[in-house]
Steps between C-alpha positions, in 0.01 A plus 500: 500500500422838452395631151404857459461619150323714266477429104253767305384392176639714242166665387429592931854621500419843348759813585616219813801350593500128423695329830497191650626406818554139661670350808647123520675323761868422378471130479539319152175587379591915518700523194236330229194656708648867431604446162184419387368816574698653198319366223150584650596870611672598174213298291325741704659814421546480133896420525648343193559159510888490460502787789296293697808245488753722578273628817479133628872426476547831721295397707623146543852636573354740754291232682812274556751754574243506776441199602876369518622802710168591694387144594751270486357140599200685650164404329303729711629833416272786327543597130295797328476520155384843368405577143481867381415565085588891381446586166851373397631337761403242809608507851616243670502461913642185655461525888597306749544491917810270521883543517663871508695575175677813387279745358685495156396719133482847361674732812506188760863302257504248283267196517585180582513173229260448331318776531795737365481281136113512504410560113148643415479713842579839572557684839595159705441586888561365787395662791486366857225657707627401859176306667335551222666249294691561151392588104601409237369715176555618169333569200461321194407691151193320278284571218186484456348248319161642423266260662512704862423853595899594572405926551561496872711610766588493865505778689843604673334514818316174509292399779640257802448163439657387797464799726591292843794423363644820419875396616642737785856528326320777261485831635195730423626841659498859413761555185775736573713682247780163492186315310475758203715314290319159590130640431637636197655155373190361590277727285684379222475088555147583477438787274842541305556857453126573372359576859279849498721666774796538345667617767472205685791373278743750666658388835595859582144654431331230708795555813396884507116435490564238777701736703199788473242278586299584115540088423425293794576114410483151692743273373533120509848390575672160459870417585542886386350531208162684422217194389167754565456880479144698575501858500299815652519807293394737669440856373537822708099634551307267386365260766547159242806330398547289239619106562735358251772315336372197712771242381534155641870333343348175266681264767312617768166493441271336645598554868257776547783752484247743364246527754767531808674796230160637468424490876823694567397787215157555685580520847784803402198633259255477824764673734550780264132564522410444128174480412530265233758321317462383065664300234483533160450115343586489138198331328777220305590363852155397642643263737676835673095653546364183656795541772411883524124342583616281752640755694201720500593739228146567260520646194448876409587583164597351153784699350572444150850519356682577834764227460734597238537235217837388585378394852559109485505251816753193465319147365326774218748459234761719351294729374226558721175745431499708198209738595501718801295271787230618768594481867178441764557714797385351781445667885560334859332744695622591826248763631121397468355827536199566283626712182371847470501568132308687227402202217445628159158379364676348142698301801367417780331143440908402431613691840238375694598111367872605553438591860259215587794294340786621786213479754476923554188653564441813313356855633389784281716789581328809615785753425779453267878504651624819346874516366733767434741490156415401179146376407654205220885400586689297207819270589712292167601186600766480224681117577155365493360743250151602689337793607317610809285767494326595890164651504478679851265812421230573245419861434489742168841415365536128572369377160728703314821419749386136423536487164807656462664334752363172340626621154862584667541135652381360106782741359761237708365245342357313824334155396254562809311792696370438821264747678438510826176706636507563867170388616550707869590760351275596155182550557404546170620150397210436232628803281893409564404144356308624214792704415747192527280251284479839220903470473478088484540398865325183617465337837784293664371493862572582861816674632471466895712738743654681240598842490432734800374151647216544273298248252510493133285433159823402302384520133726420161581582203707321257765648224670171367392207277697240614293471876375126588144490536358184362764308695404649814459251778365534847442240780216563729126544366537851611795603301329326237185742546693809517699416134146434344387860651859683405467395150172572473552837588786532289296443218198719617763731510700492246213387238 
């Protein structure tokens, strides 16, 4: 009998999702075999004891819903337990291979008895995935009971843990402008209306940018409704585009949904000739930057207080993150071509590692790319309140543009600069820097392929008080490397 399962300790379990996972045939011993899972996995995961009860009984009710109407007489059938703890809430998958049911729940119509009465569960589904069985799943709200380490959270797009199985009654195609309103809907099951674009909220807005090509999206689709979105955002002249609202429905993950969405958003990136693609991986959803990693992004740059503080992802409680968060970008590149680039001295140790990191080799440039317009460029991004400020030319009156420009985006009361020093095209990139760190800008990293398909030093400065930095948390010993060396400089510069 098959018995796959994983149980951290609560002190191992640090800023990870505590799951457990076990199959059982569905003879007479299933039903006491699963159940006594509960009491270890929310012992486990610090869920309060009465909570702990009210999980079980769930659980019991979902077990033999399934075993009466999947397996009927049959002790040889499949049944897959899955146990998922959030901060405030657990998941709970029951899967199984045997009789076809109804999908029922949420869009699909009303559930059948007793499923429809279930107390203590919220968001009953039932969804039948054609040869690739059925689910059952819902969630069940706990507390924490203060013996576990409850501050974690699974990512929306969680990796495959049955990958073959990926049922062929889900679509992963191109979305057209009929899915707006489903990728939409499905932003908010996941993110409520906190996510960072918006836009995205607005059927109409995201039918236009379908229709022009400027938002290029796979879609998952199930018996008509939209279960996974991934986007491309492209952006016209600049060589990169930006991956994104990567959203896998809660009943469906799992089935590796993810990495067939993702291999649909990089072969239209590769056809379109891009010569890299990025996400931006806010640093209180680590699981979301180890499934960036696995799909070859590296990390680039530490951004603090990009992610507005009303940002908040669904299992993080009502309230979600007071402070403004960090997001790590992180680069797939496309085009392996060694990087011609100027490397200011104060630097270039962090380049170089940055480079090494996406596995680019790095060439001094000989003669800087010369640019026509204005030497510093400033842009307000007033929904998210940031600034960008461009460095593309150093000369006499750069300083002086630089400051004011800096002093007009602090008179809109931005929370955060960013400045971003093109290193094709300023040659004197040790005096442009110099300048920067004078008006309080510290490193952030690497922008690859940005502008005029160029590389950037993107530096920052921060304007607001209420900016998580204690709290920040990356994955991979990398990330971890470059948030020791960003706050170091911070406070080099900044005294």
């Amino acid at each position: 009998m098959p018995w796959p399962s994983t149980l951290p300790s609560p002190r191992a379990r640090d800023f990870h999702v505590s799951r457990v996972q076990a199959t059982v045939l569905s003879d007479a011993s299933a039903r006491p075999l699963l159940l006594a899972l509960v009491p270890a996995f929310a012992d486990a995961s610090g869920i309060a004891a009465d909570d702990a009860q009210r999980l079980e009984t769930v659980v019991a009710a979902l077990v033999d819903f399934t075993l009466e109407h999947a397996y009927p007489g049959d002790d040889f059938g499949e049944v897959e337990l899955t146990l998922e703890a959030d901060v405030d809430l657990v998941r709970v998958t029951v899967h199984d291979w045997g009789l076809p049911l109804t999908s029922a729940g949420g869009e699909a119509g009303p559930l059948p008895e007793p499923l429809a009465g279930l107390a203590d569960a919220q968001d009953v589904r039932l969804l039948n995935l054609g040869s690739g069985g059925k689910r059952l799943t819902t969630e069940v709200p706990v507390r924490a009971s203060g013996n576990g380490d409850a501050q974690s959270h699974q990512a929306d797009a969680a990796g495959p843990q049955r990958s073959a199985d990926v049922p062929d009654t889900i679509e992963v195609r191109a979305a057209t402008v009929e899915d707006a309103e489903g990728i939409a809907q499905l932003l908010y099951q996941s993110y409520h209306l906190s996510y960072v674009h918006a836009d995205f909220y607005r059927p109409r807005y995201l039918m236009a940018l379908l229709e022009s090509d400027e938002l290029l999206s796979a879609v998952a689709v199930h018996e008509g409704n939209v279960v996974g979105h991934h986007a491309l955002m492209p952006v016209e002249g600049v060589p990169s585009a930006e991956t994104g609202a990567a959203v896998v429905h809660t009943g469906y993950r799992g089935l590796g949904l993810f990495g067939r969405l993702f291999e649909q958003t990089l072969e239209v990136a590769t056809d379109r000739g891009l010569a890299s693609v990025f996400g931006d991986a806010v640093t209180i959803h680590p699981f979301s930057q180890r499934v960036e990693r696995s799909h070859g992004y590296r990390e680039t740059a530490l951004q603090l207080g990009m992610i507005p503080a009303q940002t908040t992802m669904r299992g993080f409680g009502g309230d979600g993150p007071r402070r403004r968060t960090a997001a790590l970008r992180s680069y797939l590149p496309l085009d392996g071509r060694p990087r011609e680039v100027v490397l200011p001295d104060a630097y270039r140790e962090l380049l170089e590692s940055v480079y090494e990191n996406l596995g680019l080799p790095v060439a001094a440039r000989a003669v800087s790319a010369t640019l026509e317009g204005d030497a510093v460029t400033a842009t307000f991004d007033e929904t998210r309140a940031l600034g960008l400020l461009r460095i593309r030319r150093w000369d006499d009156q750069a300083a002086a543009t630089l400051t004011r420009e800096v002093r007009q985006l602090l008179s809109l009361h931005v929370d955060v600069v960013y400045a971003d020093l093109d290193l094709a095209a300023v040659a004197e990139a040790a005096e442009a820097t110099a300048a920067a760190n004078e008006l309080g800008f510290f490193a952030a990293g690497l922008v690859l392929d940005g502008s005029d398909g160029h590389d950037h030093l993107r530096l920052q400065r921060l304007d607001a008080t209420d900016i998580e930095l204690d709290g920040v948390v990356c994955d991979s010993s990398f990330a971890q490397m470059l948030k020791r060396r960003v706050l170091e400089d911070k406070a080099r510069v900044r005294g």
